[in-house]
C-alpha positions in Angstrom: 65.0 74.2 118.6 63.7 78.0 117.7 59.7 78.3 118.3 58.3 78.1 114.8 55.0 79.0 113.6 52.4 76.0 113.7 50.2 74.4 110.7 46.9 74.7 112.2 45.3 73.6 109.3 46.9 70.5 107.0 46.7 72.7 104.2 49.4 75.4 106.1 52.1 72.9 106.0 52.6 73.3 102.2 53.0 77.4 102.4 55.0 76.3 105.8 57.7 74.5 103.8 58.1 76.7 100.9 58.6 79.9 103.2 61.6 77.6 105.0 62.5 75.9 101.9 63.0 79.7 100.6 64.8 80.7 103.9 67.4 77.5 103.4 65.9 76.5 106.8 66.5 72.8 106.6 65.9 72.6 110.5 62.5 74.5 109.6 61.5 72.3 107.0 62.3 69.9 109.2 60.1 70.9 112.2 57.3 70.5 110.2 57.6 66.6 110.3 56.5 64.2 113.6 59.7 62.6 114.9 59.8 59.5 113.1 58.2 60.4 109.6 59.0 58.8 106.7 59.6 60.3 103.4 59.9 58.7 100.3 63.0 61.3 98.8 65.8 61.1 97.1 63.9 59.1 94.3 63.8 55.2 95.1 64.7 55.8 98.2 63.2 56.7 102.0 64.2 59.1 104.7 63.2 57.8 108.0 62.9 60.5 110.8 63.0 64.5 111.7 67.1 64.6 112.1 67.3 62.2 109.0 64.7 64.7 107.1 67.2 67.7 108.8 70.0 66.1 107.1 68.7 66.0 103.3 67.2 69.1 103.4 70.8 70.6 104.4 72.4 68.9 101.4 69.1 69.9 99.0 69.1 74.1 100.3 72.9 74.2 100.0 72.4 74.7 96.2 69.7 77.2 97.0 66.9 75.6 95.0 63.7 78.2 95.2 60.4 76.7 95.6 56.6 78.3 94.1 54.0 77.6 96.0 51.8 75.3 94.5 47.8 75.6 94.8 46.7 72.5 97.2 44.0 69.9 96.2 41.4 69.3 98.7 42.0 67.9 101.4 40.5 64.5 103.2 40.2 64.9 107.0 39.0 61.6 108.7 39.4 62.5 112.4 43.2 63.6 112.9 44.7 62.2 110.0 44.5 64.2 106.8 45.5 63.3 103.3 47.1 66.5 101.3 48.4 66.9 97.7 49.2 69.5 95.1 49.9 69.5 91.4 53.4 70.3 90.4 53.3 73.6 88.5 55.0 71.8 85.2 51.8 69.1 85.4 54.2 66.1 86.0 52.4 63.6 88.7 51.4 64.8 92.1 52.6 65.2 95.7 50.8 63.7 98.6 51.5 63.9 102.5 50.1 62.3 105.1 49.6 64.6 108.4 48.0 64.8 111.8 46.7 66.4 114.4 49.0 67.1 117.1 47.9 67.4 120.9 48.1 71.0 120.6 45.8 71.0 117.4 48.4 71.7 115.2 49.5 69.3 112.4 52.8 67.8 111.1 53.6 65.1 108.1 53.8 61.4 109.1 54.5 60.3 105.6 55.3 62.3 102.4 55.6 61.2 99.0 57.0 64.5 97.3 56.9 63.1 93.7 54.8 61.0 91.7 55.6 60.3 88.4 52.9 58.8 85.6 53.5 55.1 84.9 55.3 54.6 81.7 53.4 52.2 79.3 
């Protein structure tokens, strides 16, 4: 795998993706989570691992989507785990990731919930 520049702070991550998002660097995007993350994407559904996350990301940068960065929320650190979110830009629900600290101080995702939607009432 190509040496990749680290997160080393949780807030790095969300520039991190975009950049390789950008770059149709699904094995980047990739990189950025630990080995057996989980995230909750395609809607309704969840992607269990780095290769697995490698996969979809193929599929999704094949139609050469282009990603704005988003301005994060503050984050909450509690030791080496870190909870970090942004607002969509078109104010539809939120994004959230769970990440931590890695022995070498930097951080990946463990769990990602890319979209939340608003209840429907």
């Amino acid at each position: 795998m190509p040496e990749y520049e680290k997160a080393l702070r949780p807030e790095d991550l969300t520039r991190l993706f975009v950049e390789r998002s950008n770059a149709g660097d699904a094995a980047g995007v990739a990189a950025l989570y630990e080995e057996d993350a989980v995230m909750a994407y395609p809607p309704g559904n969840q992607t269990v691992g780095r290769e697995a996350i490698r996969a979809l990301w193929e599929k999704v940068l094949a139609n050469r989507p282009r990603f704005e960065p988003e301005q994060p929320l503050p984050t909450l650190v509690s030791g080496d785990i870190a909870l970090t979110s942004t607002p969509p830009k078109d104010g539809a629900g939120a994004r959230a990731q769970v990440v931590r600290r890695q022995p070498d101080g930097s951080w990946l995702r463990l769990l990602d919930q890319p979209e939340f939607v608003p209840p429907t009432r």
